[in-house]
C-alpha positions as CSV (number, residue, x, y, z in Angstrom):
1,X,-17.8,-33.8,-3.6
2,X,-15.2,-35.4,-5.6
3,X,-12.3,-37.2,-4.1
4,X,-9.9,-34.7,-5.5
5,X,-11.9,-31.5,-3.4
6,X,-11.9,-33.8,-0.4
7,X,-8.0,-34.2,-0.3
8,X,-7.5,-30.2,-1.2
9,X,-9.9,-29.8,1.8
10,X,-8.6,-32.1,4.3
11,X,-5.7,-30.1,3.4
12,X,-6.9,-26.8,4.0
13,X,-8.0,-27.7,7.8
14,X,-4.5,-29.3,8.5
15,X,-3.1,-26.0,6.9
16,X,-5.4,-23.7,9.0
17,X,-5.1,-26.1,12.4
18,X,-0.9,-25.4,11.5
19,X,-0.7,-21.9,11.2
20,X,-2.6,-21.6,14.2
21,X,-0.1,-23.2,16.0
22,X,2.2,-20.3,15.1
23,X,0.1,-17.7,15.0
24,X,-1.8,-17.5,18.3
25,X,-4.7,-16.0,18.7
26,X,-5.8,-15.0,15.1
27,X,-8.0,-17.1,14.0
28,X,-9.3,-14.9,11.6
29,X,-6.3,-13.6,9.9
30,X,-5.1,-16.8,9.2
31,X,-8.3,-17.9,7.5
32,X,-8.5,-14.1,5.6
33,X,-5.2,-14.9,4.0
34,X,-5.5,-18.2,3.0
35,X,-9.0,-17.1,0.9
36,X,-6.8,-14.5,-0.3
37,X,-4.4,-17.3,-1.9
38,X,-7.0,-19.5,-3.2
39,X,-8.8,-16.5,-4.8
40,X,-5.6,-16.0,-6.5
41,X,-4.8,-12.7,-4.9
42,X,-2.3,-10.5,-3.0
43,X,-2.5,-9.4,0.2
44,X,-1.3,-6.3,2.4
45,X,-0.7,-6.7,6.0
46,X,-0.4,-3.2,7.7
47,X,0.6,-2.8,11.2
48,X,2.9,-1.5,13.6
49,X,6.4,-3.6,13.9
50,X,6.6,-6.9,15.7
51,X,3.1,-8.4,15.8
52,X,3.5,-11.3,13.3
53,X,3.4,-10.0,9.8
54,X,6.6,-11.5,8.6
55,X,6.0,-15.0,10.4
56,X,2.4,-15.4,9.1
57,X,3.9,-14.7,6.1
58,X,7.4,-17.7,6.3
59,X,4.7,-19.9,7.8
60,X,1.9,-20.0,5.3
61,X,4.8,-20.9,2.9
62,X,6.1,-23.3,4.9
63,X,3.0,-24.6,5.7
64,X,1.7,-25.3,2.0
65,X,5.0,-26.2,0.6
66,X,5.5,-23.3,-1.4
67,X,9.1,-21.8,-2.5
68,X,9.7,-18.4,-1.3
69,X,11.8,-15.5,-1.3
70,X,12.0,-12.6,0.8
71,X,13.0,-9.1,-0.1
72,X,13.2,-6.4,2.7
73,X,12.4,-3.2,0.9
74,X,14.6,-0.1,1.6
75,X,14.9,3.5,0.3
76,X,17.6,2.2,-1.9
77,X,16.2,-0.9,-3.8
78,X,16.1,-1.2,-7.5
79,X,13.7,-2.7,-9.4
80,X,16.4,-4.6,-10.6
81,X,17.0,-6.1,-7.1
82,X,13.6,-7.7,-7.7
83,X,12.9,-8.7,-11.2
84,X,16.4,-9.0,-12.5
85,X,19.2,-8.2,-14.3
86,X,20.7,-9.2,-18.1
87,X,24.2,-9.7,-17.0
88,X,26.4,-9.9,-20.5
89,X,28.3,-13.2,-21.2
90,X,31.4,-12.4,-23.0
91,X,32.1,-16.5,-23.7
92,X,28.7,-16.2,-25.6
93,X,28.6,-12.8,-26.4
94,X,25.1,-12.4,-25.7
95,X,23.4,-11.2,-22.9
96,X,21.4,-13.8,-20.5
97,X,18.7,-12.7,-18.1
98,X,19.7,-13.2,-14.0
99,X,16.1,-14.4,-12.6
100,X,15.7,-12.1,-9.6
101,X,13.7,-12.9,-6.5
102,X,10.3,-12.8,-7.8
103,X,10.3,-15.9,-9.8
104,X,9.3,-17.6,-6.8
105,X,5.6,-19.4,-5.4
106,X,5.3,-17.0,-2.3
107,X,7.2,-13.6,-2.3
108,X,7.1,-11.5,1.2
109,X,7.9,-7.9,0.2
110,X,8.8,-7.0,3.5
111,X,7.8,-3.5,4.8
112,X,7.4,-2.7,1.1
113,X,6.2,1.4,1.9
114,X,10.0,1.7,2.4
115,X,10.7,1.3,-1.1
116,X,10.7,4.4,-3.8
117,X,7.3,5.0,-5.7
118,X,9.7,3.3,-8.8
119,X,10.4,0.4,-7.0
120,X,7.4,-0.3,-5.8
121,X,5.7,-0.2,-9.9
122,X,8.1,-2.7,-10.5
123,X,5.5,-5.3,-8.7
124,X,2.7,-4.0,-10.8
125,X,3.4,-6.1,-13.8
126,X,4.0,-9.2,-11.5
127,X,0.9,-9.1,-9.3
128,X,-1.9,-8.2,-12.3
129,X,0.0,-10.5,-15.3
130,X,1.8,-12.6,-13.9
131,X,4.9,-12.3,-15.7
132,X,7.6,-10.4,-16.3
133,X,9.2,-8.5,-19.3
134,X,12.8,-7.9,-19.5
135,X,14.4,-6.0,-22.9
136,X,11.6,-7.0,-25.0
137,X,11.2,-10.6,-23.3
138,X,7.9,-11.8,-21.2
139,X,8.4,-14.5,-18.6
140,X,6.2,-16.2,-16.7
141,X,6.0,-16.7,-13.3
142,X,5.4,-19.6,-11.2
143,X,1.8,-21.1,-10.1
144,X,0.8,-20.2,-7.6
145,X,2.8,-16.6,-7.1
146,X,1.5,-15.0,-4.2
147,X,2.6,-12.0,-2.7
148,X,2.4,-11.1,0.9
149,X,3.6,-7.4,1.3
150,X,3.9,-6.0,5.4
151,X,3.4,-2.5,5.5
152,X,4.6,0.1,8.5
153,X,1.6,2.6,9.4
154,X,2.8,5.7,7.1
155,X,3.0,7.8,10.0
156,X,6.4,6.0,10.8
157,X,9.7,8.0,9.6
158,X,10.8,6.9,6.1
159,X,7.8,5.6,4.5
160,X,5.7,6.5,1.1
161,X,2.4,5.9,0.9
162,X,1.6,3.7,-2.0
163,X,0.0,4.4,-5.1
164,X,-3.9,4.2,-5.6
165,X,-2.9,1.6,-8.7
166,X,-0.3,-0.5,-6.3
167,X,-2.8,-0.8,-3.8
168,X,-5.4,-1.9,-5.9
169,X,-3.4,-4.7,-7.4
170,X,-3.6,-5.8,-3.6
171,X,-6.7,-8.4,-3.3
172,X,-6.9,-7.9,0.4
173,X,-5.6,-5.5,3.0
174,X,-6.1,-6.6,6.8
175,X,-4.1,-5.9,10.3
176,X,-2.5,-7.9,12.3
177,X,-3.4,-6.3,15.4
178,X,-2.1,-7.0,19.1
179,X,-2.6,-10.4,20.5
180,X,-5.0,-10.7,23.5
181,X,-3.8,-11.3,27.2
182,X,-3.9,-15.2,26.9
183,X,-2.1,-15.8,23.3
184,X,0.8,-13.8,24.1
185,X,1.2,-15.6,27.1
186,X,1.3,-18.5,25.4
187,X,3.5,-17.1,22.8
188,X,5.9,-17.1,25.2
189,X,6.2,-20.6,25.7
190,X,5.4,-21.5,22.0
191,X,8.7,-19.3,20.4
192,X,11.0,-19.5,23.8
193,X,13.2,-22.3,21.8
194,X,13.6,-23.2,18.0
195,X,11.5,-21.6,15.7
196,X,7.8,-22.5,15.8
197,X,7.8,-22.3,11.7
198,X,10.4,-24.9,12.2
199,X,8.7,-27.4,14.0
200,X,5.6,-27.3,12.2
201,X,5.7,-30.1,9.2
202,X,4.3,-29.1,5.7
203,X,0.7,-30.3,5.0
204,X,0.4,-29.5,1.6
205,X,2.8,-29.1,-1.7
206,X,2.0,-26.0,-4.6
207,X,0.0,-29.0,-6.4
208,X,-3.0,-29.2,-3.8
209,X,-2.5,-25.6,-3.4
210,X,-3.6,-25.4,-7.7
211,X,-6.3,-27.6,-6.8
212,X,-7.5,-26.0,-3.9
213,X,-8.0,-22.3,-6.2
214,X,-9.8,-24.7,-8.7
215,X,-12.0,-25.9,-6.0
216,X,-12.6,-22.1,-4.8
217,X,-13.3,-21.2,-8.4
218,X,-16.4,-23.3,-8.3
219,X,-18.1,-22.0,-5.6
220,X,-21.9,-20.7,-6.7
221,X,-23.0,-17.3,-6.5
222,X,-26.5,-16.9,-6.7
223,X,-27.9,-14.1,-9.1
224,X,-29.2,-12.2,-6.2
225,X,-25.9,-11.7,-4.6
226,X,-24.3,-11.1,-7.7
227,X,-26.6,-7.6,-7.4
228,X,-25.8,-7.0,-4.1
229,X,-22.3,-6.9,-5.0
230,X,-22.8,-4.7,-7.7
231,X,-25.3,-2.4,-4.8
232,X,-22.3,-2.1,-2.4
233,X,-20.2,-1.2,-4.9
234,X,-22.7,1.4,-6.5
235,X,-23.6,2.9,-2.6
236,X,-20.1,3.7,-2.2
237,X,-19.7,5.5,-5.6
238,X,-23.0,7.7,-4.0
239,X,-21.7,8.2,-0.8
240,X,-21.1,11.6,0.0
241,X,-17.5,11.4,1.7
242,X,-15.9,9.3,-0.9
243,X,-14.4,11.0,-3.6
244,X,-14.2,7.7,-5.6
245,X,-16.0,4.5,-5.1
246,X,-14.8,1.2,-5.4
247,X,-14.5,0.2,-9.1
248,X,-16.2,-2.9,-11.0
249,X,-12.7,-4.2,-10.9
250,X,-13.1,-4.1,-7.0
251,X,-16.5,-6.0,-7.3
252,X,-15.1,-9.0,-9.0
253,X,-12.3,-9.3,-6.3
254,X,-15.2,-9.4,-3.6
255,X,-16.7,-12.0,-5.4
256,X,-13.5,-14.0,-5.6
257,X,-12.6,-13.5,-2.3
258,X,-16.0,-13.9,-1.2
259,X,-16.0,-17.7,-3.2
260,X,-12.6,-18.4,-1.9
261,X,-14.0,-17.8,1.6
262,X,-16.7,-20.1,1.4
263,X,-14.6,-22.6,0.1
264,X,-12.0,-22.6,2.6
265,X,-14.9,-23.1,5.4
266,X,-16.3,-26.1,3.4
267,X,-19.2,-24.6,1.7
268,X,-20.1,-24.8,-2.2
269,X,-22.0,-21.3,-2.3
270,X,-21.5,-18.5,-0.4
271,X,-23.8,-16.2,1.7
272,X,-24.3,-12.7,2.6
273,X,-22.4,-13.0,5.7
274,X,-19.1,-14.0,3.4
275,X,-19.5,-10.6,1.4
276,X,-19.9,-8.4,4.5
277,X,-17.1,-10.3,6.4
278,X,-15.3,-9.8,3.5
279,X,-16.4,-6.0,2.4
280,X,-14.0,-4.4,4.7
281,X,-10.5,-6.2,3.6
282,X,-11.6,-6.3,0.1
283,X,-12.6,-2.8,-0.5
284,X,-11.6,-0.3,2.3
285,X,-8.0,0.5,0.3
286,X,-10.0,0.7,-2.5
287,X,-11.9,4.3,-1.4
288,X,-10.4,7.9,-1.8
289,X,-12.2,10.4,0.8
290,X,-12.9,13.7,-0.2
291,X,-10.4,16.1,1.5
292,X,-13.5,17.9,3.8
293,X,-13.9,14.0,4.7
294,X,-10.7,13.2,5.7
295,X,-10.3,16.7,7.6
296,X,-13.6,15.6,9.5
297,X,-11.6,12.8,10.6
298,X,-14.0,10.1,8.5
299,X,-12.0,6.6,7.2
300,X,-13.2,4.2,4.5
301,X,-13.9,1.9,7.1
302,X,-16.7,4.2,8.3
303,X,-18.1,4.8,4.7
304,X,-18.2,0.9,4.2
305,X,-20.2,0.7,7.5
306,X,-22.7,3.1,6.4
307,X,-22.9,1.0,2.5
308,X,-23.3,-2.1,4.5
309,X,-26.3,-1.0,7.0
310,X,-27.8,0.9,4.1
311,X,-28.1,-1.5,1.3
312,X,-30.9,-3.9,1.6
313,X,-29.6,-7.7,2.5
314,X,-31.2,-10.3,-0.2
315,X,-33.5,-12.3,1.5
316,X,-34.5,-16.3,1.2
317,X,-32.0,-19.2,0.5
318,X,-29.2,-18.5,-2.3
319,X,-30.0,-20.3,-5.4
């Protein structure tokens, strides 16, 4: 291990020991997102209001001392609102681009199923290319650009459902969930006063963050993993209530996420158990049920359960 992975990892625990501090009592939320980051993803958090989506969100940016911006998505934001706007200069008489919100490290598209179908495309560009282009101009954004998007459930009043391509530009999609009996108690205490984000210091700056995705990058996959990602990913083109499988697309994000993962626990090669913690966040937004599936009351979840207890686990020591 070189001295450079060492500092990015020392790094990562301080980061993970921080958040936890915030955010009580998920454990394994906080560790899901941050492999989403050094994979180089995006990720979703859906759940109902008020159970942390936002905070984990401020704090992970806090945390890793990455800029951010945040943009609470309504029924009446623009795209403009997010990328920009060329605002004409009658000094120069040109016209100069107005960078909008996402030119930042870590943008939180806050409850972003409350935006219009339009405005929501107007992240697709961003997520997969990491740029931008304005009248016939591309601009780049920032390294790292993460997005973290919170999502109402879309039974809630005044939400639309987002696209099968928006959602797969999204690496990851987990819930918060409730906290159990003893975290909230203790949340309590911990946000009573000043802000909890507030009084954590930043352990890390957007350099170590670079490293720490280079670090996650080379993490070894063993050829007989590789096929059984590519045997999950076939099962659940087979299976009989999906009307679409996940897509080879979707089987090189599990094995990003699946390196990132390993890396962010310390390990230089990852396991089965990292592609079947990881199966369900990577891939369950990924699957359209047939609609006798969905009338039977079946969920992608379910579907990946089957895959996974279905599909033979390699055997012996990854090599």
């Amino acid at each position: 291990m070189s001295g450079g992975d060492a500092s990015g990892r020392v790094a990562l625990e301080r980061a993970i020991a921080a958040l936890e501090s915030i955010i009580l009592g998920k454990p394994a939320q906080i560790r899901l997102c941050l492999a989403c980051l050094l994979a180089r993803g995006h990720l979703l958090i859906e759940d109902v209001p008020g159970v942390g989506k936002t905070t984990l969100a401020h704090a992970l940016a806090h945390v890793l001392g990455l800029a951010w911006q945040r943009v609470q998505f309504t029924s009446d934001l623009l795209p403009a609102d997010i990328i920009g706007v060329s605002v004409f200069d009658r000094a120069s008489q040109q016209f100069h681009f107005r960078r909008g919100p996402i030119f930042t490290q870590l943008l939180l598209a806050d409850e972003v199923n409350r935006a219009s179908p339009r405005t929501q495309s107007a992240l697709l560009e961003a997520m997969e290319e990491r740029q931008v282009s304005v009248d016939l101009t591309t601009y780049k954004l920032p390294e790292p650009f993460f997005v973290v998007a919170t999502q109402n459930p879309h039974e809630q009043l005044g939400t639309f459902a987002l696209p099968e391509s928006q959602l797969d530009r999204f690496l990851m999609r987990i819930p918060m969930g409730y906290p159990d009996r003893m975290a909230e108690v203790a949340m309590l205490d911990a946000h009573a006063g000043t802000s909890a984000v507030e009084r954590v210091t930043a352990v890390a700056a957007a350099s170590t963050v670079v490293e720490m995705i280079g670090v996650a990058r080379l993490v070894h996959v063993a050829p007989i993993l590789k096929g059984y990602l590519v045997d999950l990913a076939t099962a659940t083109r087979r299976h009989p209530s999906a009307a679409i499988g996940v897509s080879p697309r979707a089987t090189l994000a599990l094995q990003r996420a699946a390196r990132a993962y390993a890396a962010s626990i310390g390990r230089e090669y990852i396991v089965p158990d990292d592609i079947k913690a990881l199966a369900g966040p990577v891939l369950s937004h990924r699957i359209v049920m047939t609609p006798e599936a969905e009338l039977g009351g079946s969920t992608p979840d379910q579907v990946l359960g089957d895959v996974l207890a279905s599909v033979p686990v390699p055997s012996g020591r990854p090599g």
